[in-house]
TORKELUM-814256 format. One line per 2 residues: number of its first residue (from 1); their letters; for each residue x, y, z of C-alpha. Coordinates in nm, 4 decimals. Layout:
# residues N
NUM> a> X/Y/Z ~ ...
This chain:
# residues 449
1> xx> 4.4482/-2.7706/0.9365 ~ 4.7815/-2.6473/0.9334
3> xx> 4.9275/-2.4597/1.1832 ~ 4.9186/-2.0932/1.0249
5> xx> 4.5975/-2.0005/0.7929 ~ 4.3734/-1.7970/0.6771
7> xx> 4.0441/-1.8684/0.7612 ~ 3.7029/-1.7663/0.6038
9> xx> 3.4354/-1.6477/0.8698 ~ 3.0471/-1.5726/0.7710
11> xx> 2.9359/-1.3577/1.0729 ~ 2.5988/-1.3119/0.8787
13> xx> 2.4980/-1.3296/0.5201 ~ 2.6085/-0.9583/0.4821
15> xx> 2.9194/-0.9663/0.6787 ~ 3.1841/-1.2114/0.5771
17> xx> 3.5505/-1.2077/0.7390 ~ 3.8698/-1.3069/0.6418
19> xx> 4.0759/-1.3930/0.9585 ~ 4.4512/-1.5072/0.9578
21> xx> 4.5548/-1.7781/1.2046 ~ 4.8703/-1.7656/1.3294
23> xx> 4.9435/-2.0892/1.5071 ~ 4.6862/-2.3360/1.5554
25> xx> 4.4053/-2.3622/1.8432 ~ 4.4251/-2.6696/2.0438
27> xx> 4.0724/-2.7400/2.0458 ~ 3.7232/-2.5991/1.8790
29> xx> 3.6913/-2.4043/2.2343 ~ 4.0363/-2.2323/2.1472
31> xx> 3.9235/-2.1419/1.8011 ~ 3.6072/-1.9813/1.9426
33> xx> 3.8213/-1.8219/2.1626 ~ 4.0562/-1.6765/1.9080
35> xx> 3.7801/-1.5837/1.7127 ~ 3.6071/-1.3997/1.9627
37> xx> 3.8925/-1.1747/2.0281 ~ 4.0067/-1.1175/1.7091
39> xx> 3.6699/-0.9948/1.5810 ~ 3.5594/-0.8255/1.9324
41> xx> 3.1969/-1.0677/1.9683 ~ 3.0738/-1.0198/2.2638
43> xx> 2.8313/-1.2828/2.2653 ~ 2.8716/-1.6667/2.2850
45> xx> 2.8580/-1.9231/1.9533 ~ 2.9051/-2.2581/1.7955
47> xx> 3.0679/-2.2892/1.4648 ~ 2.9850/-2.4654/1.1549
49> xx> 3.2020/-2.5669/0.9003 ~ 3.1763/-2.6441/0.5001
51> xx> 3.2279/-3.0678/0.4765 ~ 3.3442/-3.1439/0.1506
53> xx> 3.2123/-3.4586/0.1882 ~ 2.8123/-3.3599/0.1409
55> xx> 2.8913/-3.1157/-0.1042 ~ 2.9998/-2.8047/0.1060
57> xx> 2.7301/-2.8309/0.3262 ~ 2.7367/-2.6771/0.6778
59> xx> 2.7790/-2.9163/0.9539 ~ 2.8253/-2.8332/1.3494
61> xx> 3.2550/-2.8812/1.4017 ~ 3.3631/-3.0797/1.6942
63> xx> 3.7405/-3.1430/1.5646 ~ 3.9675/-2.9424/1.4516
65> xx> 4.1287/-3.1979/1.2300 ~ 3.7378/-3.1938/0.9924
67> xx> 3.8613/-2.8105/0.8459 ~ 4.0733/-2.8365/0.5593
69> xx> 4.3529/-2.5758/0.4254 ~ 4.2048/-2.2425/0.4472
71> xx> 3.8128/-2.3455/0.5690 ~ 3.4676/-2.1477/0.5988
73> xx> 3.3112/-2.1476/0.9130 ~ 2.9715/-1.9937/1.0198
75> xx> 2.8750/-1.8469/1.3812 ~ 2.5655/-1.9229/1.5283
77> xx> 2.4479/-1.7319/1.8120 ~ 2.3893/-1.9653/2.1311
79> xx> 2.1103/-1.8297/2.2970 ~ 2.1082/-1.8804/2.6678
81> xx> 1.7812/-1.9555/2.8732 ~ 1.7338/-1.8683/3.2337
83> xx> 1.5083/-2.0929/3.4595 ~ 1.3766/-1.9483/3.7636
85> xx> 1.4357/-2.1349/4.0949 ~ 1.1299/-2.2971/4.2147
87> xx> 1.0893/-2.0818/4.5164 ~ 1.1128/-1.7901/4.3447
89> xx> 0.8460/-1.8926/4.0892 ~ 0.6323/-2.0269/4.3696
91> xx> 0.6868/-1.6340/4.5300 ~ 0.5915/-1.4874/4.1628
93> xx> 0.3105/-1.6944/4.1402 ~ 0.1763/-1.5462/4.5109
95> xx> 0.2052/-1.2100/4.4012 ~ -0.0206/-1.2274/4.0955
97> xx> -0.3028/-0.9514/4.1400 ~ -0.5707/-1.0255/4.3092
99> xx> -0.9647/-0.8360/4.3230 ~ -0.8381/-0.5764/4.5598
101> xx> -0.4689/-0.5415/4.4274 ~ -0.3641/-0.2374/4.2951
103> xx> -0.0992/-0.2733/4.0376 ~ 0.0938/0.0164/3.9817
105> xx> 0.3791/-0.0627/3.7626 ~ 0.4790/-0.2592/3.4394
107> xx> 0.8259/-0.3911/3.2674 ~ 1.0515/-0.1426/3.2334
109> xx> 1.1335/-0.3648/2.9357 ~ 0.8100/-0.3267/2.7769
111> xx> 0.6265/-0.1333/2.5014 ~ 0.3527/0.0699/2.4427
113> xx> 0.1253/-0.0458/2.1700 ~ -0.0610/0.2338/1.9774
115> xx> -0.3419/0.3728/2.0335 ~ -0.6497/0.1571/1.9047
117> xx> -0.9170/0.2814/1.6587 ~ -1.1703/0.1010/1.8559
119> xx> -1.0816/0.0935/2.2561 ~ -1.1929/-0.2468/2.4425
121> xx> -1.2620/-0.2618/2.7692 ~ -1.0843/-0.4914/2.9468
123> xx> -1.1946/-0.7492/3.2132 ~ -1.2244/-0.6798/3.5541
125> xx> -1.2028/-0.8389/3.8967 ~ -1.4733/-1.0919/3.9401
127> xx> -1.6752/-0.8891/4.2047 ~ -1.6762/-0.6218/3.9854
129> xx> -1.7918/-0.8706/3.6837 ~ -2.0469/-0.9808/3.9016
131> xx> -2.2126/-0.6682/3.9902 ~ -2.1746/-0.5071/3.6440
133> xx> -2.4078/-0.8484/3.5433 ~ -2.5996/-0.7805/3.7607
135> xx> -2.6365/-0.4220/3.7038 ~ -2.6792/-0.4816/3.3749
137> xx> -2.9592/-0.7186/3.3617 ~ -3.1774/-0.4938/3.6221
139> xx> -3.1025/-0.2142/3.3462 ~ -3.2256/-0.4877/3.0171
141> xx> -3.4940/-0.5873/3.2661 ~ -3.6360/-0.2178/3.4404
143> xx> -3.4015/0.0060/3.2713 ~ -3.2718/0.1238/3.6012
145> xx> -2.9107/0.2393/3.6389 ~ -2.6442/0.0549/3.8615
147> xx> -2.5418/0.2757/4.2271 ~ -2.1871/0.3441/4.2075
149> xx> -2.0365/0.3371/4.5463 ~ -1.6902/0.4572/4.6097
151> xx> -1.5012/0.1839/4.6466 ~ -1.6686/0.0057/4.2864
153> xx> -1.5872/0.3582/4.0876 ~ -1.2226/0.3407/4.2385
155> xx> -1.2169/-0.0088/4.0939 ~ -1.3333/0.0718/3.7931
157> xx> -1.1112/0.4152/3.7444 ~ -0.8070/0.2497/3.8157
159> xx> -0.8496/-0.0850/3.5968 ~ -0.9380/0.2058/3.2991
161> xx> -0.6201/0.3898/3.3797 ~ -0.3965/0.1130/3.3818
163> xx> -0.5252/0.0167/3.0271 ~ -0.4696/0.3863/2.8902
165> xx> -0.1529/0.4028/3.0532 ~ -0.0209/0.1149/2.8671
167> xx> -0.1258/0.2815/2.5540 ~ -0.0170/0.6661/2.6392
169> xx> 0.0257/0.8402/2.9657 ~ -0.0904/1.1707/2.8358
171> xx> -0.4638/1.0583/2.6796 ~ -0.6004/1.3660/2.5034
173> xx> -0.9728/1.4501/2.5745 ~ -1.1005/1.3122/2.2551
175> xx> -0.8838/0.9623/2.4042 ~ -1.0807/0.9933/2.7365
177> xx> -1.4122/1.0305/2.5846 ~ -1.3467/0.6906/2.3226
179> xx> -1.3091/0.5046/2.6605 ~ -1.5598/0.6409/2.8676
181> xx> -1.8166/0.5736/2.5679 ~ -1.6487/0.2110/2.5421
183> xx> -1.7473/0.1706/2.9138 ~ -2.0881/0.2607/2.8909
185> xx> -2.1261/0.0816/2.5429 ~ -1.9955/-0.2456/2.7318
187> xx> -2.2238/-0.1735/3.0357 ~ -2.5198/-0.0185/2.9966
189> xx> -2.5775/0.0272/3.3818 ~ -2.3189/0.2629/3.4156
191> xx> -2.4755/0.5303/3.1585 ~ -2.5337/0.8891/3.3451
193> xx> -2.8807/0.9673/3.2722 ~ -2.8408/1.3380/3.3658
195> xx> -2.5576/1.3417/3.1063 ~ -2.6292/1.4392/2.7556
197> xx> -2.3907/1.1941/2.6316 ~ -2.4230/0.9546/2.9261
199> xx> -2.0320/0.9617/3.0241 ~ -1.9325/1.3090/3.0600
201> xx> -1.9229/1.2301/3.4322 ~ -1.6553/0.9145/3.3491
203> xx> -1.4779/1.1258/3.1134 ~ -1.4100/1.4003/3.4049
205> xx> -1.3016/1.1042/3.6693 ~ -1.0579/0.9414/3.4019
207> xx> -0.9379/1.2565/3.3558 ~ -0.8611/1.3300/3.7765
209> xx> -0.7586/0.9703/3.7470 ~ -0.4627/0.9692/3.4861
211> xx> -0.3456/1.2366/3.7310 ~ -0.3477/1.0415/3.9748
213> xx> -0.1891/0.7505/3.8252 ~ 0.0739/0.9676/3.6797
215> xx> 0.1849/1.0536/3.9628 ~ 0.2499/0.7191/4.1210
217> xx> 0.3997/0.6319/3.7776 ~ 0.6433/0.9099/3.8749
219> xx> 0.7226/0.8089/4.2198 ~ 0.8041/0.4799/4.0619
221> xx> 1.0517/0.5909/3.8016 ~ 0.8745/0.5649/3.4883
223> xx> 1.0602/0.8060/3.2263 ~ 0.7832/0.9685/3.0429
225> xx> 0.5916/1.0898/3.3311 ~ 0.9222/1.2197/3.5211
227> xx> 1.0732/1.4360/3.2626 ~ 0.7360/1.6498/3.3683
229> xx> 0.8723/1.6098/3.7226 ~ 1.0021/1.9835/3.7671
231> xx> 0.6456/2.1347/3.7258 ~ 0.5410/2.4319/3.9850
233> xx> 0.3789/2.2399/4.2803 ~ 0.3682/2.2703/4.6411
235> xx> 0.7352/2.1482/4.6581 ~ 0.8426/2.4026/4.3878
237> xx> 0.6843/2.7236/4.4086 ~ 0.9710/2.8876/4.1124
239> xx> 0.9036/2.5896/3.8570 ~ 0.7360/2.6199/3.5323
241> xx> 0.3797/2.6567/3.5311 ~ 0.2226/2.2701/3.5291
243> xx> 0.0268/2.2883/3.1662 ~ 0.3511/2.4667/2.9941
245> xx> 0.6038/2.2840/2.8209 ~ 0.4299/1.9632/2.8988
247> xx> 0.6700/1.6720/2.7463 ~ 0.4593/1.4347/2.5652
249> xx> 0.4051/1.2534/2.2303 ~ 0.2916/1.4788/1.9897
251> xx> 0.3666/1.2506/1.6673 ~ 0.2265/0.9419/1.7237
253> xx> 0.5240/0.8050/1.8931 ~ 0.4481/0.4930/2.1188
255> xx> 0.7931/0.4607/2.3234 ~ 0.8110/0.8655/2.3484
257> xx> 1.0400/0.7969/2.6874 ~ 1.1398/0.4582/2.7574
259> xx> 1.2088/0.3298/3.0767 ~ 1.5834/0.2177/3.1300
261> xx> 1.6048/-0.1650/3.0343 ~ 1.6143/-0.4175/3.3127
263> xx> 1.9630/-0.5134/3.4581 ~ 2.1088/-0.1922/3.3016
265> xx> 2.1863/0.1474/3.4053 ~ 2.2170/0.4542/3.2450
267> xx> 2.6275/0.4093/3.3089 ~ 2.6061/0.0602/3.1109
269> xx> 2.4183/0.1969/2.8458 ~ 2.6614/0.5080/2.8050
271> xx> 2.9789/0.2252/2.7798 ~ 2.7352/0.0255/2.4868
273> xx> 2.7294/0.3413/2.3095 ~ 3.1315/0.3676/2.3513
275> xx> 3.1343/0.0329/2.2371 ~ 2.9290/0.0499/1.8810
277> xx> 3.0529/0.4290/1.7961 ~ 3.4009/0.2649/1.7928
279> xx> 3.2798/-0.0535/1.6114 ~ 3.1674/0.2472/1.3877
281> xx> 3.5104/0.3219/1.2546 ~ 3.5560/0.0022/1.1044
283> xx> 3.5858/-0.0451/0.7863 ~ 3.2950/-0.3061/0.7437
285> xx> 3.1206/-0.2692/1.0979 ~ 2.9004/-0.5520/1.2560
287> xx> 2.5231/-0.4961/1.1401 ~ 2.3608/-0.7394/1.3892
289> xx> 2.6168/-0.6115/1.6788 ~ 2.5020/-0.2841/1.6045
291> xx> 2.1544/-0.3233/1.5661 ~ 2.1464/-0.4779/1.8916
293> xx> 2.3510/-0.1930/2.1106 ~ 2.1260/0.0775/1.9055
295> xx> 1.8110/-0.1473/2.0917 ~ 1.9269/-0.1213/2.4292
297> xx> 2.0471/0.2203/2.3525 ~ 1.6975/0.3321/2.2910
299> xx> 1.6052/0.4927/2.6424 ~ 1.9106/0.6634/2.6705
301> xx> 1.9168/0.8047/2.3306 ~ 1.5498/0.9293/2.3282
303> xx> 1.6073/1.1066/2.6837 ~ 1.9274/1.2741/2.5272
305> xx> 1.6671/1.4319/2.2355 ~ 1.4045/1.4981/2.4284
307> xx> 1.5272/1.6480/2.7354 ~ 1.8371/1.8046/2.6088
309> xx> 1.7860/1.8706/2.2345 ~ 2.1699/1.8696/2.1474
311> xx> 2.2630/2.0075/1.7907 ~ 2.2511/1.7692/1.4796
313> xx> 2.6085/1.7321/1.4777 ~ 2.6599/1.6444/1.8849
315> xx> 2.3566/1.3619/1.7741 ~ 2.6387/1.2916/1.4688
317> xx> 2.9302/1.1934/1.7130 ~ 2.7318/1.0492/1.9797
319> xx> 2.5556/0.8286/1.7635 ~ 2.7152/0.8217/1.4005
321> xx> 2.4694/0.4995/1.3517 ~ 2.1324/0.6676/1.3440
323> xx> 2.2741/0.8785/1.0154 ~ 2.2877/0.5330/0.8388
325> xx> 1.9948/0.4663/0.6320 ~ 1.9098/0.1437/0.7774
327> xx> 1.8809/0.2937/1.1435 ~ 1.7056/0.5852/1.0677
329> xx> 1.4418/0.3075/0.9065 ~ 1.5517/0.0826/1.2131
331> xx> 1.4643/0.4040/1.4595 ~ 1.1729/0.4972/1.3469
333> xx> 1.0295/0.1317/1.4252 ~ 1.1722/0.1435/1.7903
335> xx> 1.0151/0.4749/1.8472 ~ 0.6815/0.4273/1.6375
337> xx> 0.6869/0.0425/1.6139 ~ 0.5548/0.0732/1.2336
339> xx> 0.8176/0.0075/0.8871 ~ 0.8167/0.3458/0.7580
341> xx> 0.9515/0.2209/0.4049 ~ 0.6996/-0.0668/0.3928
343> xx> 0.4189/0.2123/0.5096 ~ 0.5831/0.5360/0.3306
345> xx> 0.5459/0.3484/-0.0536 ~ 0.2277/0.1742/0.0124
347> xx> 0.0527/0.5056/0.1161 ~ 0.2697/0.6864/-0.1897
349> xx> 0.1090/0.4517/-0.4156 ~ -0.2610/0.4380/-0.2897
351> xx> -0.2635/0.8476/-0.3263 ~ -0.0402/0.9949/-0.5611
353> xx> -0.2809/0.9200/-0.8935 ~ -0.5523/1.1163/-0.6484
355> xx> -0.2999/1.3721/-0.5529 ~ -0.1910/1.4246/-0.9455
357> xx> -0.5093/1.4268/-1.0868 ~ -0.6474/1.6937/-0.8167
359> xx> -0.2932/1.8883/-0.9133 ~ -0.4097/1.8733/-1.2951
361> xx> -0.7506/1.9752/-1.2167 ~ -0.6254/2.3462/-1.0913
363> xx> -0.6510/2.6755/-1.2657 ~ -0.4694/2.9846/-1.2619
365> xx> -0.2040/3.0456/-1.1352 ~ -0.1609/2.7746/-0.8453
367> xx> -0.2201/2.5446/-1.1770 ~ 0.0468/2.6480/-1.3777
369> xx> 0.2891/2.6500/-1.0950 ~ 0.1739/2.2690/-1.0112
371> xx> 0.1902/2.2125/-1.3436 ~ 0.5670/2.3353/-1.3822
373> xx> 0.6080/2.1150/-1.0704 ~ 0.4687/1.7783/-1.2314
375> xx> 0.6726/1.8211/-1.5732 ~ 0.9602/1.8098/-1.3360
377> xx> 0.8842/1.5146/-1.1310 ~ 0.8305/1.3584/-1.4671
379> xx> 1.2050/1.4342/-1.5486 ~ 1.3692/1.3692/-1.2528
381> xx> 1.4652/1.0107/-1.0751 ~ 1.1467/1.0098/-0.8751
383> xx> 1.2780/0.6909/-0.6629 ~ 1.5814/0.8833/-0.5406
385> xx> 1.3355/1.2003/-0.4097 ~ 1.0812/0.9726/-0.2735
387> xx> 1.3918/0.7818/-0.0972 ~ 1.5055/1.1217/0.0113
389> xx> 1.1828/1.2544/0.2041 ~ 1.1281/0.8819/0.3809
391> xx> 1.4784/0.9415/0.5222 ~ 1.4167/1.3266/0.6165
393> xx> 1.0544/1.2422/0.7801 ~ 1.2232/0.9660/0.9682
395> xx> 1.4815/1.1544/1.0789 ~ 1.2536/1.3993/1.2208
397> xx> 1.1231/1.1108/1.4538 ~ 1.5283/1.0005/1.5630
399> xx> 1.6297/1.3390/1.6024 ~ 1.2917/1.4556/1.7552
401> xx> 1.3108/1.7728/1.5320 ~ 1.0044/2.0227/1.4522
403> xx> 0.8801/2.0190/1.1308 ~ 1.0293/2.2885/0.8435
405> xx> 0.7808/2.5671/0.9029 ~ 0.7736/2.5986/0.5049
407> xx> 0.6539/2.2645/0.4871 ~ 0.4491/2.2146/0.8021
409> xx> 0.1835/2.0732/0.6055 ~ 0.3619/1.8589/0.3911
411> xx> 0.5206/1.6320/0.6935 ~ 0.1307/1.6604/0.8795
413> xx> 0.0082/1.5073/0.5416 ~ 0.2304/1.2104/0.5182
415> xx> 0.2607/1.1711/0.9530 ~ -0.1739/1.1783/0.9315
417> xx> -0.2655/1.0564/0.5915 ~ -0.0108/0.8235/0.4716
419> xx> 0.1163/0.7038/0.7924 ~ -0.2422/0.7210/1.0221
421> xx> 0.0151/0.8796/1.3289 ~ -0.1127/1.0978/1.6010
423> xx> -0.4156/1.3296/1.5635 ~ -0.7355/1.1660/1.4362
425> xx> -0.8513/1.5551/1.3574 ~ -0.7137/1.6729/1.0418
427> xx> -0.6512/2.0531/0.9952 ~ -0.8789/2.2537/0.7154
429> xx> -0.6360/2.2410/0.4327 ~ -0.5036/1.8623/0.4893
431> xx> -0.8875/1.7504/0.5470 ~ -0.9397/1.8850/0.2095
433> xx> -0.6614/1.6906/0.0153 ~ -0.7119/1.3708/0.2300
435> xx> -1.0918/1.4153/0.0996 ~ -1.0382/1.4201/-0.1869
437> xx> -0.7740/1.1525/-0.2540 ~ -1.0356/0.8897/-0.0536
439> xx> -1.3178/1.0114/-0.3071 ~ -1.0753/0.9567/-0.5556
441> xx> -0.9517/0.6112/-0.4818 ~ -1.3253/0.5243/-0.4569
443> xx> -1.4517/0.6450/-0.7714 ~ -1.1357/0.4799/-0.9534
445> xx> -1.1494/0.1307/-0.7351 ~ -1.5097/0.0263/-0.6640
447> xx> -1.4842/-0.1113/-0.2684 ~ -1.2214/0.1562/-0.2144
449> x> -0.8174/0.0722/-0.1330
């Protein structure tokens, strides 16, 4: 390689460099160096470089004198693995929870997972296991019902609560009552036999519990319970009344609030946002760089739109990468955790021959304005205005904005019936059309979609 080149560098399959050399490294640590600086990576590589000799193919560079007169070289991302000291696991492994071990906190790195359709209860501690056998076989045997002391209903509350929590720490009632059915389905003992339901009772005590463990959530720092911190209490007699304003998913989100990552702070996480809005400016920014600041971003950015609900255009020079179509996609994953494209066309295409055919159906009036409106989406470039309200529903979820009150039911039907987020319970109107699209897809496809 001679002394001053030009060098070709493949960052990623999308984001090729061209990067002049102006004297040459003294070693493949040098290079790395040079080309760490020169294209601002922050993280730590190896490079690979075309060898003429097996046809171009990519092999790991050790030497400087293998690359040619103006070379290609590829980065690949070392990624560095941290082994615990042995004492430290050996402490670790002591503090596992035990029977009577309360656990009341979880990564601040990790995230919730939707809500189930069917809720499983969990395992227990082993004298709880025990007694629920027990219980259980007296009730198969006698059909007698097991004595819940204090201490076993304690247990029992606070295992539930840790399992809802890790789901949503705002459970509606219709939430609370799947579980306490789930309990009672899984252990007969513990039915209420002065209940007409058999769990009303558990239902009420999950409810006092989630309280509860909201409130030690709170003490410990966890984001989506503190943002409710301010309440009227006891210590704040001139707050806002405890059941208004309540800050809580409403959408189906499942990291509503995210704790601050581990090892960061909310300072660090303000200079990676510095860092990536002026990466930004480039001309051809870094994708993967990107990506990965707008990941650890993600607690910062949601507390921003929730809490403060800046204007668009503050959200616009703050964070000019959510307005790129890719992030809003990207976004909507971090904050939902499902691929609104993926989910958005699949739906589209299960229930718009339902959704036309009920359209064609109408008379009067409302049928020749629907018809008007299908002559035109026959015209226009459909894939462009299907593109265009995937983008504007998932920026509703990155910008946390209300739905358009003129289409209020439009955004409910996609969020509930092509996306399955949030409220089980449809309203009147979108009960009707999601009716009538499942008949639909049933009469057309025997078995159903």
């Amino acid at each position: 390689m001679a002394s001053s080149t030009t060098m070709r560098v493949i960052l990623t399959e999308d984001d090729v460099r061209k990067l002049k050399l102006t004297s040459r490294p003294s070693s493949v640590a040098d290079l790395i160096m040079y080309i760490k600086d020169s294209l601002g990576l922050e993280y730590d590589f190896t490079l690979q470089f075309q060898d003429p000799e097996f046809d171009n193919e990519l092999c790991n560079l050790t030497d400087l004198s293998e690359l040619l007169e103006k070379p290609t070289v590829k980065i690949i991302p070392v990624l560095h693995l941290v082994s615990l000291p042995s004492s430290l696991s050996e402490n670790l492994n002591d503090t596992v929870s035990t029977a009577d071990t309360e656990l009341l906190s979880t990564s601040s790195t990790e995230a919730r997972k939707p809500w189930p359709d069917d809720f499983l209860i969990t395992k227990f501690s082993v004298d709880v296991e025990y007694r629920f056998r027990q219980g259980n076989l007296n009730y198969l045997k006698e059909g007698t019902y097991l004595k819940v002391s204090i201490e076993l209903k304690h247990d029992i509350l606070h295992r539930l609560a840790e399992t809802i929590y890790s789901f949503k720490a705002y459970p509606t009632t219709h939430d609370l009552n799947a579980v306490a059915r789930a309990l009672i389905a899984a252990h007969p003992c513990l039915q209420e036999p002065t209940s007409p339901s058999g769990c009303c009772g558990w239902k009420n005590s999950l409810k006092d519990k989630m309280g509860n463990y909201r409130s030690k959530m709170r003490a410990l720092g966890h984001e989506d319970v503190k943002v409710n911190a301010e309440k009227r209490g006891r210590n704040n007699p001139n707050g806002e009344p405890a059941h208004k304003n309540i800050k809580k998913p409403k959408k189906g989100e499942v990291n509503y609030l995210p704790n601050i990552p581990d090892g960061h702070n909310n300072t660090s996480l303000e200079d990676a946002r510095k860092q990536f809005v002026d990466k930004m400016k480039k001309k051809n920014p870094d994708g993967t760089l990107i990506n990965q600041k707008m990941d650890v971003t993600l607690s910062l950015r949601r507390k921003e739109v929730v809490q403060d609900k800046p204007p668009v255009i503050q959200m616009l020079q703050r964070w000019p990468a959510l307005f790129v179509e890719n992030q809003v996609y990207q976004e909507f994953n971090r904050v939902v955790g499902k691929n609104l494209k993926q989910e958005f066309y699949d739906s589209l295409d299960r229930h718009c021959p339902a959704l036309v055919d009920v359209m064609k159906s109408k008379r009067g009036l409302k049928g020749q304005l629907l018809d008007a409106l299908l002559h035109k989406a026959q015209v226009c470039e459909l894939n462009s205005v299907n593109s265009a309200m995937c983008l504007l529903f998932g920026l509703t979820y990155a910008l946390y904005l209300n739905y358009p009150k003129c289409m209020v039911n439009t955004f409910q039907f996609v969020q509930q019936v092509f996306l399955g987020l949030g409220r089980k319970e449809l309203k009147t109107l979108l009960s009707y059309w999601g009716t009538l699209t499942l008949t639909w897809a049933m009469t057309v496809r025997p078995g159903g979609v």
